[in-house]
C-alpha positions in Angstrom: -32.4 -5.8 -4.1 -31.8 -4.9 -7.8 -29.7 -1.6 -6.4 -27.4 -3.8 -3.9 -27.0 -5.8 -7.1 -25.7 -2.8 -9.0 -23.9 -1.8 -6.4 -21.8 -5.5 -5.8 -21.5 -5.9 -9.9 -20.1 -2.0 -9.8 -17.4 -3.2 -7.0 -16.7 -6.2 -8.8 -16.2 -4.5 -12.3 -13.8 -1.9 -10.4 -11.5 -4.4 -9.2 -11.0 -6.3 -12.4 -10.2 -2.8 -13.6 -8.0 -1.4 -11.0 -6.7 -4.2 -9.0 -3.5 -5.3 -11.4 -0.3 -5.3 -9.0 -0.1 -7.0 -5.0 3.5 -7.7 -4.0 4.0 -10.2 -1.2 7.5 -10.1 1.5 8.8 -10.9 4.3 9.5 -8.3 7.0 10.7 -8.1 10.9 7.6 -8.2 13.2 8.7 -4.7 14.1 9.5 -3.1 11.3 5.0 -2.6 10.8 2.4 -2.0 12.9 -1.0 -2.9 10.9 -3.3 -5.8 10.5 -5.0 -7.5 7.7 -7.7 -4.9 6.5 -5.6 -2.0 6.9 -4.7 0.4 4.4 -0.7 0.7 4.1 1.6 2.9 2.0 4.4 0.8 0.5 7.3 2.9 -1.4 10.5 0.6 -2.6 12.9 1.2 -5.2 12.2 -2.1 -7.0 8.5 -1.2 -7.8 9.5 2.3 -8.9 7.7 2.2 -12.3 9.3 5.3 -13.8 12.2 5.7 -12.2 11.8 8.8 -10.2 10.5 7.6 -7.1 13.3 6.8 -4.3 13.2 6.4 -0.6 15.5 5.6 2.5 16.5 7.6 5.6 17.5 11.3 5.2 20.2 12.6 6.8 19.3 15.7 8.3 16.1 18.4 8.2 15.8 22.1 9.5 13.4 25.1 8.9 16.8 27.3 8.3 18.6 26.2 4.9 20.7 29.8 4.6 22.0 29.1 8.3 22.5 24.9 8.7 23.9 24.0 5.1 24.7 26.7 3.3 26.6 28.2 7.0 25.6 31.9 6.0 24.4 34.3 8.5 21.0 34.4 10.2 18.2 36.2 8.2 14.8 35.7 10.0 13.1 36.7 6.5 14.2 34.3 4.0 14.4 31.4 6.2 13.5 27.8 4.2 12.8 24.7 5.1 15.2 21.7 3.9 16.0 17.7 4.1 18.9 15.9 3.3 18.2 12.6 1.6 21.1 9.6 1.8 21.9 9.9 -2.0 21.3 12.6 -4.9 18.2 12.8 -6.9 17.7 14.9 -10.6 14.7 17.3 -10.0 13.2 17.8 -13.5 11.9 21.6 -14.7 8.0 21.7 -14.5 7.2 18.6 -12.5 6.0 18.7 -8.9 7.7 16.6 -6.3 7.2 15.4 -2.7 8.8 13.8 0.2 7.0 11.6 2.6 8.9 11.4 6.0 8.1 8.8 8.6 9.0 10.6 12.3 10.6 8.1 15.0 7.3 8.7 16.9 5.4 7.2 13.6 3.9 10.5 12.4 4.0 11.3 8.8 4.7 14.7 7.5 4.3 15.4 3.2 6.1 18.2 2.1 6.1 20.0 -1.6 9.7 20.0 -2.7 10.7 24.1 -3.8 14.4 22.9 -5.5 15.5 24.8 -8.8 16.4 21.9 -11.3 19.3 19.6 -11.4 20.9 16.9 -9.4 21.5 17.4 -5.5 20.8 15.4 -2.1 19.0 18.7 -0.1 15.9 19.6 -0.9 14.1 23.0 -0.2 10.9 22.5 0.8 7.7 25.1 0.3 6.4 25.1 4.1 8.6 25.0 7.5 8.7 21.8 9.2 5.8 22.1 12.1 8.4 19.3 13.7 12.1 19.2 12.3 12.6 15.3 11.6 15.6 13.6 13.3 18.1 12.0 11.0 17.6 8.1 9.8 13.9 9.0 9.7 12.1 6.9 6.8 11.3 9.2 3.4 9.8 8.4 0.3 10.5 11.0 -2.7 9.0 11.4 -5.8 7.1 12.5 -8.6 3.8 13.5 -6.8 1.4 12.2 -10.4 3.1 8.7 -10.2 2.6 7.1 -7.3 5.8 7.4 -4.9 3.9 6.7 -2.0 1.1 4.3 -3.4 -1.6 2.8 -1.1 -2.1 -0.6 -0.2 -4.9 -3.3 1.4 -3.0 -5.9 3.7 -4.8 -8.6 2.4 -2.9 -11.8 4.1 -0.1 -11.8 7.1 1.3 -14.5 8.3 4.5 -15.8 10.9 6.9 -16.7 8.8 9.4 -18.2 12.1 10.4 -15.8 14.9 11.8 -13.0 14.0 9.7 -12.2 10.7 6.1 -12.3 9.3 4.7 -12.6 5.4 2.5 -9.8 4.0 0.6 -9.9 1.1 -0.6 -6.7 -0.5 -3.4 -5.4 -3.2 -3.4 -2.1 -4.1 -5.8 0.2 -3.1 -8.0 2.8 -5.9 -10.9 4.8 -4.0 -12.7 4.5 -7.4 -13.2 0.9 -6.8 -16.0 1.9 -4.1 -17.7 4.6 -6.4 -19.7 4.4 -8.8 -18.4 6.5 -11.8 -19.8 4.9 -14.9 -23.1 5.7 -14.0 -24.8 2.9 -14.8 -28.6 3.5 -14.3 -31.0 -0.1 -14.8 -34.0 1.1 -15.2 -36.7 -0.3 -12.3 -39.2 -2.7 -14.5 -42.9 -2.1 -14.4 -44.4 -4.8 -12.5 -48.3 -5.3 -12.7 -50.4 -8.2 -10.5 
């Protein structure tokens, strides 16, 4: 009993710690496909906390960036995988970046961006697409250490009329279900 005690006080220290930010909105009924329990990743401009982290729907993708954008000719050794976001983003020298797209048959692919730095809308990407994504497929893009894609608990959903429902969310830190500050309570002796 005096374990499970540990245990529950552990959890309940970890979410005083870690559990600081839960936005709530209304979305279509359609527009998700989880219920309350489930772990979610949320990206929106609004909750970009440093102001690197973007998403939207990209406007095109291929595993041939010298061929499809750049319109030179075919050269089976130096092909490299690209997206085109809806709208520029500054890359920044030493920082690692990634972009999160959501395929139209709900599968997510996470790719390591490979652009030189500066400001553009097409990004090359370290690996080939294993499935090239169609265009208005949902991407998130950002600074991999910060959170662009950050994971949720759907804590509350609700109808809000017909069309649209209300979700509540908490955020979600692995670390609240570990113990890491190992505490050790030391078993009493007990004598009859």
């Amino acid at each position: 009993p005096q374990k499970q005690a540990v245990r529950m006080g552990t959890r309940l220290i970890n979410q005083n710690r870690y559990l600081v930010r839960g936005p709530s909105f209304d979305a279509f009924v359609d527009s998700f496909s989880c219920t309350v329990g489930d772990i979610v990743l949320f990206q929106h401009d609004i909750v970009d906390y440093d102001g690197k982290n973007i998403g939207g729907r990209i406007k095109g993708a291929g595993n041939d960036y010298r061929v499809e954008v750049l319109e030179l000719a075919h050269d089976p050794e130096n092909e490299i995988a690209w997206v085109q976001l809806d709208r520029e983003v500054t890359i920044e020298a030493a920082t690692d970046y990634r972009v999160l797209v959501r395929m139209g048959d709900d599968t997510k692919t996470e790719k390591t961006v490979d652009t030189a730095p500066g400001q553009t809308d097409v990004l090359t990407l370290s690996s080939a697409w294993s499935s090239i994504p169609d265009a208005l497929d949902v991407y998130a893009f950002g600074v991999v250490t910060s959170g662009y894609r950050k994971k949720y608990r759907l804590v509350s959903l609700s109808r809000a009329d017909d069309f649209t429902a209300s979700l509540s969310l908490m955020e979600y830190f692995d670390e609240i279900y570990t113990d890491s500050s190992g505490l050790v309570i030391e078993e009493p002796v007990w004598e009859n």
